[in-house]
C-alpha positions as MATLAB code, in Angstrom:
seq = 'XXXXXXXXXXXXXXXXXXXXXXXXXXXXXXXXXXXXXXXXXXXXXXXXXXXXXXXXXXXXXXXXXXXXXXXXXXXXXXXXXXXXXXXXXXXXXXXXXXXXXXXXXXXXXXXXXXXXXXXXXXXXXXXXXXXXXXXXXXXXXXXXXXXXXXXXXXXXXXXXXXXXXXXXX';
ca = [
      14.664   18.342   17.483;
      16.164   15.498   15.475;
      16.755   13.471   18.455;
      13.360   13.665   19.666;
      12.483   12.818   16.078;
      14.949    9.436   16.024;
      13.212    8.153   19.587;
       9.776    8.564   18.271;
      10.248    6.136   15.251;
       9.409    2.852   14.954;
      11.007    0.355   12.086;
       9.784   -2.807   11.195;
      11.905   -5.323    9.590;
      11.301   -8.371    8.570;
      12.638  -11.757    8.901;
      13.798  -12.786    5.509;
      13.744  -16.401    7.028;
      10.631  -16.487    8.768;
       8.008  -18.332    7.020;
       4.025  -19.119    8.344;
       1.245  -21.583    6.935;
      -1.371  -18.989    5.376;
      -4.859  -21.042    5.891;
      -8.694  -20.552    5.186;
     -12.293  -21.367    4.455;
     -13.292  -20.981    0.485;
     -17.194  -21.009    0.404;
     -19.791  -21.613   -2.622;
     -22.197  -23.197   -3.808;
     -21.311  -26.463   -5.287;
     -20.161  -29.498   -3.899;
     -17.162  -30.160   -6.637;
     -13.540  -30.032   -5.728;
     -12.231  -28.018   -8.350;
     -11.219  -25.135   -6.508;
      -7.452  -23.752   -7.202;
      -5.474  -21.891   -4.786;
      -2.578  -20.032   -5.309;
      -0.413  -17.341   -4.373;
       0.356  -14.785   -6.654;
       3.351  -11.645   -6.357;
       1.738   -8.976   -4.312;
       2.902   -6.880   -7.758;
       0.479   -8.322  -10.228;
      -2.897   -6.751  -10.647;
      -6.182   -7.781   -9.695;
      -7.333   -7.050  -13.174;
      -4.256   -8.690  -15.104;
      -5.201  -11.790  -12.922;
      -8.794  -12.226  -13.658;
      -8.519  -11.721  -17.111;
      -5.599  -14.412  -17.308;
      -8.760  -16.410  -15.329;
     -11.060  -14.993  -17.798;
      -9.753  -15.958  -21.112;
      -8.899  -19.669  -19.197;
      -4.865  -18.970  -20.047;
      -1.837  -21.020  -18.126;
      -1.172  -19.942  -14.965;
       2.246  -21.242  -15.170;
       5.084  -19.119  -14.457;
       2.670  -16.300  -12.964;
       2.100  -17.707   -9.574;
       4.570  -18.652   -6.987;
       4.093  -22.288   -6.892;
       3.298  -23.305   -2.903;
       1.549  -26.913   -2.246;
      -1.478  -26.178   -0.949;
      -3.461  -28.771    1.172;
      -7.466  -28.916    1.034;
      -9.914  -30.899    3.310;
     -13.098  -32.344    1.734;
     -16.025  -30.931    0.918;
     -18.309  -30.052    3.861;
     -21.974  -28.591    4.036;
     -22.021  -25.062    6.093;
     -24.709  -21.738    6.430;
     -23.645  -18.936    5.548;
     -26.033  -16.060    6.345;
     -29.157  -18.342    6.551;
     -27.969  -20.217    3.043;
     -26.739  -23.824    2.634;
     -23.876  -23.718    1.363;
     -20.159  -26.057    0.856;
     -16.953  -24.915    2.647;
     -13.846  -26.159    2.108;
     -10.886  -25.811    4.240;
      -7.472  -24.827    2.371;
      -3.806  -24.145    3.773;
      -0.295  -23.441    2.083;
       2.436  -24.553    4.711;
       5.913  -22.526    4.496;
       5.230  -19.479    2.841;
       7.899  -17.291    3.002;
       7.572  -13.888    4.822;
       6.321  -11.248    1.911;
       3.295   -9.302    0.411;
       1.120  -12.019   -1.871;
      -2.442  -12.118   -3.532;
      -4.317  -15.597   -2.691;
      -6.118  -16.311   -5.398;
      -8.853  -18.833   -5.208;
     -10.515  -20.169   -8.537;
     -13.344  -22.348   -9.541;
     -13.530  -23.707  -13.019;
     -15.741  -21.891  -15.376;
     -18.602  -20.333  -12.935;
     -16.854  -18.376  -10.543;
     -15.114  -14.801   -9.970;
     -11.815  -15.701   -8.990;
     -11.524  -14.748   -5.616;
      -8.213  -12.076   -4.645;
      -6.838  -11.614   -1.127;
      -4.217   -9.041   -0.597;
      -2.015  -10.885    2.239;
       1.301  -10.134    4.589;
       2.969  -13.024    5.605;
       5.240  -12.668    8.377;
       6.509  -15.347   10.852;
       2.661  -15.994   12.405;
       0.367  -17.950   10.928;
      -1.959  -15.993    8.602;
      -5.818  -16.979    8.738;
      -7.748  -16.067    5.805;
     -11.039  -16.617    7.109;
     -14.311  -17.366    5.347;
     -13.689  -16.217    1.860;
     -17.071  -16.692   -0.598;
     -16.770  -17.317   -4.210;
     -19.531  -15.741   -6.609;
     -20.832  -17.205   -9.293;
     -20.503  -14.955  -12.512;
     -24.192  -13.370  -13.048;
     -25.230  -13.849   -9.704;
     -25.371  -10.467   -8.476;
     -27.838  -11.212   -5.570;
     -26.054  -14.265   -4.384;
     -28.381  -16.887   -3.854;
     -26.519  -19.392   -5.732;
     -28.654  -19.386   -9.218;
     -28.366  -16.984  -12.134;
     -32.349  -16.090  -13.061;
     -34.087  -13.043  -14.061;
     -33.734  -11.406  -10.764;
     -29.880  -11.188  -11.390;
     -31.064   -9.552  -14.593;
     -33.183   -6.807  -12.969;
     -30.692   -5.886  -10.737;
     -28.377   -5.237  -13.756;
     -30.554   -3.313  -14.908;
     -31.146   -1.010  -12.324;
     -27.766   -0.851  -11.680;
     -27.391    0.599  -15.561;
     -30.198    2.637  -15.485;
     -28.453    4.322  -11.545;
     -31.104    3.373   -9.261;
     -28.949    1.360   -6.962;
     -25.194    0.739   -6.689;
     -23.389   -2.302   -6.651;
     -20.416   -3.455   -4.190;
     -17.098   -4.542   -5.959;
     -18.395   -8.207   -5.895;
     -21.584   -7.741   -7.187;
     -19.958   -5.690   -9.788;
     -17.429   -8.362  -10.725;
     -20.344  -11.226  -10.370;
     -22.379   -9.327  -13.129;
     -19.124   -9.118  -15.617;
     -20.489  -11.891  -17.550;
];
């Protein structure tokens, strides 16, 4: 019955004026404020965006440009390890499908969040950044990251999408 059928759905629409501050916690494993944070179109790939990371091209004109507003460097654990957090936040963000990226010079997998921003506040949580060749995160890059490579290639273990991306080097 098409009437039944009309009561039983449920739209969502969204505000196109709402707007919310998107906020979280980047984590690694230096001290050095060079992290970049930015919001990207929910339409551009994950793998168009780290290579544009990758080959260390402009960002310009790719991101939608959003102030964001960090907090110093501050020592944390994370799962037993010492580690530095930093608190980040983008105030305003109009309501829409983005892709935080987070970015440390040189060293580190660029970090992508798939995120809906409606008209609440959107917490991120505690995002961690790995360090490219540092498949067993422990903050170095020695031979044990080298191992596991190579058991990865040789199929006696698997790897999870970060380790995978960590051991793109």
């Amino acid at each position: 019955n098409v009437n039944t059928l009309r009561r039983n759905v449920k739209f969502t629409v969204k505000d196109p004026n709402a707007s919310a501050t998107v906020s979280g916690t980047a984590v690694s494993w230096n001290a050095t404020d060079d992290a970049q944070y930015y919001l990207y179109p929910s339409t551009m790939t994950d793998a168009d965006i780290r290579a544009q990371w990758k080959k260390g091209f402009t960002v310009s004109g790719y991101y939608t440009e959003y102030t964001v507003t960090k907090e110093a460097i501050s020592s944390t654990t994370v799962d037993g390890k010492a580690m530095k957090s930093q608190i980040f936040s983008f105030d305003s963000v109009p309501a829409g499908d983005y892709k935080l990226v987070i970015f440390k010079a040189e060293k580190y997998v660029p970090k992508i969040v798939p995120i809906t921003v409606d008209s609440t506040d959107h917490d991120c949580g505690q995002l961690k950044l790995w360090l490219y060749g540092d498949v067993n995160y422990d903050g170095k890059v020695k031979a044990g990251d080298a191992t596991q490579i190579l058991k990865y290639t040789s199929y006696k273990r698997t790897f999870s999408e970060e380790e995978m991306l960590a051991a793109d080097v």
